[in-house]
N, C-alpha and C positions, 0 to 999 in steps of 0.2 A: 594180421588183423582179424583174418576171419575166426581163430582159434581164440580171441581173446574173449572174456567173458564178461557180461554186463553184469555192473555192480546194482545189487537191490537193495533196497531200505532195510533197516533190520526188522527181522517181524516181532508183532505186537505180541505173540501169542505163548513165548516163551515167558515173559516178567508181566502177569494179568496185573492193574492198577485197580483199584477200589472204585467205585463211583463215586463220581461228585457228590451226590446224595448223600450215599450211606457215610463218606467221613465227614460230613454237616450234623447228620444221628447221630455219631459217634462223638463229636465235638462238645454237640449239644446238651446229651447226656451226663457228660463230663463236667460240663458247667455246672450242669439242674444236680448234680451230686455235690461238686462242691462248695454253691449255696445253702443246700441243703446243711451240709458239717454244720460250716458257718453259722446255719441260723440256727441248729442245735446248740452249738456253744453259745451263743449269742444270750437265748434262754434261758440255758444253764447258769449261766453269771447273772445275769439281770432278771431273770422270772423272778424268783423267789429265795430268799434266804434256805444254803442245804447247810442238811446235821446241825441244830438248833438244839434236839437235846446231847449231839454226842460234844458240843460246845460246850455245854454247861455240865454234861461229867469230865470233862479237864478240867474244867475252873474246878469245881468240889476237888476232884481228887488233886491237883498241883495244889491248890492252897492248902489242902490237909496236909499232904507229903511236908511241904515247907515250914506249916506250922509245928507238927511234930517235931524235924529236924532242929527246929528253934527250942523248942521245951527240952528238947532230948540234950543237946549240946549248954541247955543254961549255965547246970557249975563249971562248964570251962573256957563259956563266953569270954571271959577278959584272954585268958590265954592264947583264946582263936584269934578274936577278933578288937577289942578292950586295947586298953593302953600298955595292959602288961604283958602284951604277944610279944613275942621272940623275933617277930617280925616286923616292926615299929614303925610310926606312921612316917616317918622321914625315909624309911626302905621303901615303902608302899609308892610315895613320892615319885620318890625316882625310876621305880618299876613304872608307874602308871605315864612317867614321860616317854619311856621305852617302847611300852606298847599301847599306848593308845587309850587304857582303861581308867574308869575313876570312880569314884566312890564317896559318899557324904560322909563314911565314917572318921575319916582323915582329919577331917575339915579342922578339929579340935583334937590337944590331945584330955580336956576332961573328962575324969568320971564320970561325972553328972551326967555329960553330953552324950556321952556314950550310954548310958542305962536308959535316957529318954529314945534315943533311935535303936533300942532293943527292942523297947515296951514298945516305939511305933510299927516298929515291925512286926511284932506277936498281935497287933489289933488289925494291920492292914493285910495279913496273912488270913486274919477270923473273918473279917467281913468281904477277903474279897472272896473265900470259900462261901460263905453266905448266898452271897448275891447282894450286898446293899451297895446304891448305888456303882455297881456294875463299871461302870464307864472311867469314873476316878477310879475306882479302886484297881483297876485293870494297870492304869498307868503307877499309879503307887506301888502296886505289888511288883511291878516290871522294877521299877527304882530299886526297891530293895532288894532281890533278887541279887540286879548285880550289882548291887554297892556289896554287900558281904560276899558274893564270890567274887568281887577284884579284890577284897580288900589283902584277902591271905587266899591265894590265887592255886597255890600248895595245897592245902588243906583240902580240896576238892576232890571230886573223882566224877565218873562217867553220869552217874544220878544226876550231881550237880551243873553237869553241863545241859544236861537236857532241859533241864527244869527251865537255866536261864534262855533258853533258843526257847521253849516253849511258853515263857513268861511275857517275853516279847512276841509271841505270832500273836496271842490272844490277845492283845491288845487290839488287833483289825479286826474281831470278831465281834458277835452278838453274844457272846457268852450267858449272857444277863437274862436270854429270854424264856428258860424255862426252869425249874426249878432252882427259884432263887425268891427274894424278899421284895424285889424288882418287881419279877412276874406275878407275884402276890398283889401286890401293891397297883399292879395295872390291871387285877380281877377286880378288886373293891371298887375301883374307880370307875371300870366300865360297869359293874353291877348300879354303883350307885347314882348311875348318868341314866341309866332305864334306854327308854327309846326314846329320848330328847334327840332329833333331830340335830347333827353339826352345823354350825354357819356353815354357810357358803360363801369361799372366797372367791377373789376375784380371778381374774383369765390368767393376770401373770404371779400370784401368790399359789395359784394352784400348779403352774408351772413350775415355778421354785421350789413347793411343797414334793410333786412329784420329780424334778431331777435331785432333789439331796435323797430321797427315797431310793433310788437307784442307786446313786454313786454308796451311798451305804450298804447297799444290798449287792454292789459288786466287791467292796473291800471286805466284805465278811468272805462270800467264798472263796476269795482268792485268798484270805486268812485260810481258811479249812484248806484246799489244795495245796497251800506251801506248806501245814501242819501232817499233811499226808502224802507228799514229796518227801519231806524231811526225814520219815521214818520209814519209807521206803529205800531210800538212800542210806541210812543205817543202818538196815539190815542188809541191804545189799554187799555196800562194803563192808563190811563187818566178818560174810558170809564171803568173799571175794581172797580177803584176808588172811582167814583161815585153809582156805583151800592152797593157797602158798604155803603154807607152815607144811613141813614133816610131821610134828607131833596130832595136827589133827587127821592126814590123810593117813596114818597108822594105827588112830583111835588109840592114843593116849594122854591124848592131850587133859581130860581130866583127870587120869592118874593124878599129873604131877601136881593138877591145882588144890586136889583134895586133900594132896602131903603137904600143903606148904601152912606153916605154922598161923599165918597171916590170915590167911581163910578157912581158919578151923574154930567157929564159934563152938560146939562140941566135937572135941578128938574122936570121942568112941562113935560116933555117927559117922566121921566120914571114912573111918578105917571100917568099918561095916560095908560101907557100900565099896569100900575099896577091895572091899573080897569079889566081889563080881567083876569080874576084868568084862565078859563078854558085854553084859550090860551098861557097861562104861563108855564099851567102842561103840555100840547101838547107838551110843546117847549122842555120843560124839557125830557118828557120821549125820543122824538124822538131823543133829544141831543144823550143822553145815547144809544139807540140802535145804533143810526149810528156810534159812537167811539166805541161799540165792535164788531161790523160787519163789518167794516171797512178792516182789515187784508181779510179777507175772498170773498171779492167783486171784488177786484183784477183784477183778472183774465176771468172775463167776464163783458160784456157790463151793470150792473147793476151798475158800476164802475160811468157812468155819470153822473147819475141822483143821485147821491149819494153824489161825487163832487158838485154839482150844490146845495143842501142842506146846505154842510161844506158852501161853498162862501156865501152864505145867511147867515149863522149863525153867520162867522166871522165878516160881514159886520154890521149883530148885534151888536156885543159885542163892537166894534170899536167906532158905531155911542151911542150906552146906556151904557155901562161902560166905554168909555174914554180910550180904551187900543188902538190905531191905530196903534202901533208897532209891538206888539204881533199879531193882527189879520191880518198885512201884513205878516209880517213869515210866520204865518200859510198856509197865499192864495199863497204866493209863495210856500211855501213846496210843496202843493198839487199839483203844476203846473209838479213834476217830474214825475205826473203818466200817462200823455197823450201822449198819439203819436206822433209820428215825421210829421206824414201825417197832425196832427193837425195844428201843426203851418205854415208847409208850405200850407196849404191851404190859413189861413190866409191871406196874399197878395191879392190872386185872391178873396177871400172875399170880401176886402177891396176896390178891384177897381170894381168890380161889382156893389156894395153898391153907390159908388161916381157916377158910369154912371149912374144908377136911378138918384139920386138926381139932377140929371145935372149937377154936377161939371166937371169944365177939368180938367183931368187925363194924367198926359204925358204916349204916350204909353212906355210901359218894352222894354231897349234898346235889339237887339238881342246881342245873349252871341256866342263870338268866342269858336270856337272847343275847346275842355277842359280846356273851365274858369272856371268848376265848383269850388266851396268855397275849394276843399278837395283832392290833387291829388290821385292816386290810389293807392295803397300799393308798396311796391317794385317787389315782384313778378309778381304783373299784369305790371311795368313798364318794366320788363325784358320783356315778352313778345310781348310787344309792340315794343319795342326796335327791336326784332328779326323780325318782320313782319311791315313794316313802313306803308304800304299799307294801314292797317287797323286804322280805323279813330280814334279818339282821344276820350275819352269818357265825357260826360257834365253830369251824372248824379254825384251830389254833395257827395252821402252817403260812397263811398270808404272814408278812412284815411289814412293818416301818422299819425307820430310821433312827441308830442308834441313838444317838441324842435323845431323843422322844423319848424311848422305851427303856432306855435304863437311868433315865432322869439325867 
C-alpha cells in the first residue's frame, strides 16, 4: 500500500483552452463577416441595375450578327429552311417530338407562309438591334432565334448556338436602356415633362411601384450573371477540353485545321501561315492557357490584356477558318465583362479622336435636369417628391423597371 501511488487529475497545462471571451470574438467576428457578404450581395442584386451599357452592346451586336446571317443565307433560305429543304417539315415533326424542340416554321408547309416569317424575322432582327420597344422585341427575337435553329437543327454550328443561349438570357435583362430608340424616347419625354413635379401616390401604390422596381432590378442582374457564367463556363471547358487532346498539348492542333479544305476560305493564306510551325505551337499553347485562366482573371485588371488576346484570336479564326459567326458571338460575349465606365467613355473617345483629325464634330447638346436615359427608382422618386427644392438628378445609372423603361 505504502508504495502505491496517488492518482492526479490530468493537468490543465499541457492542452491550453481558448477563453470564453476570445471564442465569443471569434464567433462574433465570424457572424459580422458573414452578414456583411450577405449584404454585399444583397446590394449587388437589388441596389441597382449592373452593365446597362454592356447589355445593350449584345442586343446591337446579337441582332446584327443574326440579321446579317439572315441576309447572307436569303438565296438558299427555302433549301435551309422553306419547304424545299431536304429536311422536310414532317422530319422536323418528328425530330422535334424527340427532343423537345419546336418551331413556328413547320406550322405550314406554304410559300407564302414561309416568306412572311422570313420577312418577320429580318424586321424583328432590325428593330430588336434598334432598341424599339425593347421588351417585345427581346421576346420575338428569342422566338425566332429558335424557331430556325430547331427547324434544321444540322445546319447550325457553335455561332448558332450561342446566339440561341444568348437570345434567351437577354430576355431577363434591361437591354433597352441605353443606346437604343427606347432610351431616346425616355430623353424626349423627360426633357419634355421639364420640372413638373410627379403625383404622388399613395402608401401602398408606392409600395407596389417600389417592389416591381426591385424584382426587375434583380432579374436583370441575375440576366447579366448567368450571361457571364455562361461564357465563363465555355471557355473553360472548352479550354479543359483541349488540354486532353494530344494534338493541342503538342501544338499542332492547328496545323491540321488550317489543312482541312473545310476551313480554308483562302488556301494561299492558310498555307502561309502554315509555314511558321513555331508560331502555330505559340498560338496553340497560349489558346489553351487563356481558356482555362479565363474564369479566374475576372476579377482584377489582368482581365484586359486577356480580352484583348481572345479579340485577336477570334479575329483569327474568322479571317483562317471561315467561321465569322462563331467569332462574332464570341467577341460579343466577351464584351459582357467590361465596365460601364467603358463604354460611356467611348463618346468622349470618339469626339476627341475626330478634333485631332480635324473633323467637325457638333458639339453634345446640353441635357435638361433629369434627362438622364434612366429615372431614379421609386424610393428616391418619393423623396424628391417630399423636397421639391432639391434638383432633379442627370446621373443615368439609377433604374426602373422594365416594363416602364422599354414601353
Amino acid at each position: 500500500m505504502g508504495s502505491e501511488q496517488i492518482l492526479q487529475p490530468p493537468s490543465t497545462t499541457a492542452t491550453p483552452h481558448r477563453p470564453a471571451g476570445q471564442e465569443t470574438s471569434v464567433t462574433g467576428t465570424a457572424h459580422r463577416w458573414l452578414l456583411d457578404r450577405i449584404g454585399v450581395l444583397w446590394t449587388l442584386l437589388t441596389g441597382q441595375p449592373i452593365s446597362l451599357y454592356a447589355a445593350s452592346v449584345l442586343r446591337i451586336g446579337y441582332g446584327l450578327l443574326y440579321l446579317v446571317f439572315l441576309l447572307r443565307e436569303f438565296p438558299l433560305r427555302d433549301q435551309i429552311w422553306g419547304p424545299g429543304s431536304p429536311w422536310t417539315p414532317a422530319m422536323a415533326q418528328q425530330l422535334f417530338a424527340q427532343t423537345g424542340w419546336n418551331s413556328v416554321l413547320p406550322l405550314s408547309d406554304s410559300r407564302a407562309y414561309f416568306e412572311l416569317c422570313y420577312a418577320a424575322a429580318l424586321v424583328t432582327s432590325a428593330l430588336f438591334m434598334l432598341g424599339w420597344r425593347t421588351r417585345v422585341m427581346s421576346v420575338l427575337f428569342a422566338v425566332v432565334v429558335t424557331s430556325f435553329h430547331a427547324r434544321s437543327i444540322f445546319m447550325t454550328d457553335g455561332g448558332d448556338n450561342l446566339i440561341l443561349l444568348m437570345s434567351l438570357y437577354l430576355v431577363l435583362t434591361a437591354c433597352g436602356r441605353r443606346w437604343s430608340l427606347d432610351a431616346r424616347r425616355a430623353r424626349l419625354r423627360t426633357a419634355r415633362a421639364g420640372a413638373v413635379p410627379e403625383p404622388v401616390r399613395s402608401f401602398y401604390a408606392q409600395q407596389l411601384h417600389d417592389a416591381r422596381d426591385t424584382l426587375t432590378t434583380v432579374v436583370h442582374n441575375c440576366g447579366i450573371l448567368v450571361i457571364a457564367a455562361q461564357v465563363c463556363f465555355l471557355y473553360g471547358s472548352a479550354g479543359l477540353y483541349k488540354v486532353q487532346g494530344p494534338t493541342w498539348g503538342s501544338g499542332t492542333a492547328l496545323h491540321y485545321a488550317l489543312n482541312l479544305e473545310l476551313f480554308q476560305p483562302w488556301p494561299a493564306l492558310s498555307h502561309f501561315v502554315d509555314e511558321y510551325p513555331m508560331g502555330i505551337a505559340i498560338a496553340g499553347y497560349v489558346t489553351v492557357l487563356l481558356q482555362v485562366a479565363f474564369p479566374f482573371v475576372l476579377f482584377g485588371r489582368l482581365k484586359y490584356p486577356v480580352l484583348t488576346v481572345l479579340l485577336g484570336m477570334h479575329l483569327g479564326i474568322a479571317v483562317l477558318l471561315g467561321l465569322p459567326l462563331f467569332s462574332g458571338a464570341m467577341i460579343v460575349a466577351d464584351a459582357v465583362f467590361l465596365p460601364d465606365r467603358f463604354y460611356a467613355f467611348l463618346p468622349h473617345l470618339w469626339r476627341r479622336a475626330a478634333r485631332r483629325t480635324g473633323r467637325c464634330v457638333a458639339p453634345e447638346p446640353a441635357r435638361a435636369s433629369g434627362s438622364g436615359g434612366v429615372p431614379p427608382q421609386g424610393r428616391s422618386v418619393a423623396r424628391r417628391s417630399t423636397h421639391p427644392a432639391v434638383p432633379a438628378q442627370t446621373d443615368p445609372a439609377p433604374a426602373t423597371g422594365l416594363a416602364s423603361e422599354q414601353g
